[in-house]
N, C-alpha and C positions, 0 to 999 in steps of 0.2 A: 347479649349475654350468652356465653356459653354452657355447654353444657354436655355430659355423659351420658345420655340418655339418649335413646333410637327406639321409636317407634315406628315397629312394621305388624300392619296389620293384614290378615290372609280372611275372606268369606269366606265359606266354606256350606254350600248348600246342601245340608246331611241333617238328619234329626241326632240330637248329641250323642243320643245313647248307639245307634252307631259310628259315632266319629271315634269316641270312645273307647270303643271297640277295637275299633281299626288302628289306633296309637298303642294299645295295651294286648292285643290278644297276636301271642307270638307265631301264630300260620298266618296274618295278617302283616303283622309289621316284615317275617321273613319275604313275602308278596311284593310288598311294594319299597322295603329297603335295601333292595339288592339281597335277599339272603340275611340280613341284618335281626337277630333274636335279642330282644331283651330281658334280661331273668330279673327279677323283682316281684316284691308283692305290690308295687304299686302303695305304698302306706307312706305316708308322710316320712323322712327322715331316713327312708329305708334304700339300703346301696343297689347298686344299678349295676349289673355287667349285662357288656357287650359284649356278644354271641357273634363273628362274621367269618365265614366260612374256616370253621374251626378254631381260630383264633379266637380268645378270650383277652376282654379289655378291662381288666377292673383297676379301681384308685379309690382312695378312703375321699376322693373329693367328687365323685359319681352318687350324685345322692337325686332321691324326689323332694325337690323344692315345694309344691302342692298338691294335694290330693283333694280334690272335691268331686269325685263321680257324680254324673257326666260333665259338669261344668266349666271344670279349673283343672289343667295340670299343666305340671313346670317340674322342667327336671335340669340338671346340670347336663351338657351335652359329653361326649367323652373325649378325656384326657390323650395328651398327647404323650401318649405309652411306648414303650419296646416294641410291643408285640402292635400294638396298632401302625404303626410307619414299615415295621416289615408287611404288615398286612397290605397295606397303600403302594408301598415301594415308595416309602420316604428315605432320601440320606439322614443319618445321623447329626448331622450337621445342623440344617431343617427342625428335624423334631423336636432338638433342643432351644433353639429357638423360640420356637412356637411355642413350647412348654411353660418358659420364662417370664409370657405373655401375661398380663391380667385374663382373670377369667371372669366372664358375663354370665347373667340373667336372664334368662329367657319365659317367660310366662305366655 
């Protein structure tokens, strides 16, 4: 039987409330994502931009899928933008592409 679905699972030996932390608080995520800032309030429903070195990444399809502090979050990863592939140094070609793509869930 086939199927759509991929499960990958990551341990993560951290007490939640700071893993938490470390996904959501922007001197953190800048840390360890390359410079990478997320602006939200982290609220269910609520849009997401991407902060990478100067470049802003937003799309009305950048949202937080879950919010359960420290538990659960799930967010939509980011869009394959203008400004994001100049940021990358993607061709144009590429990005649309990619863009064209189904987009996944990630929890």
């Amino acid at each position: 039987m086939e199927t759509d679905t991929f499960r990958y699972t990551i341990h993560i030996h951290a007490a939640p409330k700071l893993l938490w932390q470390a996904l959501t608080d922007p001197a953190l995520t800048a840390q360890f994502w390359g410079g990478t800032v997320f602006e939200t309030d982290w609220e269910e429903g609520s849009p997401m931009v991407w902060k990478v070195n100067g470049a802003e990444i937003t799309h009305p399809d950048q949202r937080v899928l879950v919010s359960d502090p420290p538990c659960q979050l799930s967010y939509t990863w980011h869009t394959f933008t203008p400004e994001w592939a100049k940021q990358v140094e993607v061709e144009e070609e590429l990005r649309a592409r990619l863009a064209s793509e189904p987009r996944i869930r990630v929890t």
